[in-house]
C-alpha positions as CSV (number, residue, x, y, z in Angstrom):
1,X,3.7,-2.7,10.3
2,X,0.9,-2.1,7.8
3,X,1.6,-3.9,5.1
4,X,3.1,-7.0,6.2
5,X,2.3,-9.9,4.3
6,X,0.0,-7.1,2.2
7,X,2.0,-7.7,-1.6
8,X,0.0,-5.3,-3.2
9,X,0.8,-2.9,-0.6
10,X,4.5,-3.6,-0.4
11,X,4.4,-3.1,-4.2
12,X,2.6,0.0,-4.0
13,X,5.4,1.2,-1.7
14,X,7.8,-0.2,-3.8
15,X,6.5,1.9,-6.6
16,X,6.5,5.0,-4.8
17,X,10.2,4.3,-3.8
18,X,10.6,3.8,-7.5
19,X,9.1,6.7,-8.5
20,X,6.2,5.3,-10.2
21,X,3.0,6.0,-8.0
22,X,3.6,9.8,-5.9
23,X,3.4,9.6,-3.1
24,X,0.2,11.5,-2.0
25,X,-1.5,8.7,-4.0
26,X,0.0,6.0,-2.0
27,X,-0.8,7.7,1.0
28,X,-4.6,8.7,0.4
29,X,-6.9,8.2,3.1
30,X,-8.7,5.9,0.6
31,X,-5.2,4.1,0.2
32,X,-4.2,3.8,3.5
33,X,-7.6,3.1,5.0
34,X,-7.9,0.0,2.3
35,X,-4.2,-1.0,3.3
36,X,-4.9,-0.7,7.0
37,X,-8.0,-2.8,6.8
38,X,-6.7,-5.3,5.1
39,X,-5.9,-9.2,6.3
40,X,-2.4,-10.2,6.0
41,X,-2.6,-12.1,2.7
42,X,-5.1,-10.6,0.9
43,X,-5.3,-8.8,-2.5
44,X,-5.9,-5.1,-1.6
């Protein structure tokens, strides 16, 4: 899984679940390549 140990990732999903962020936003290229890429840990 992606965003494991990601928190700004997890609440990004969180928000989509929510309602909050859509979910074409969330799931960008941009967003999703930035997620991806990330270390477990880190701000994203």
């Amino acid at each position: 899984m992606a965003m494991r140990g990601i928190q700004q990732a997890m609440d990004g999903f969180a928000r989509v679940n929510a309602g909050v962020t859509s979910p074409a936003e969330f799931f960008s290229d941009e967003n999703v390549g930035r997620i991806v890429g990330a270390e477990p840990g880190s701000q994203v």
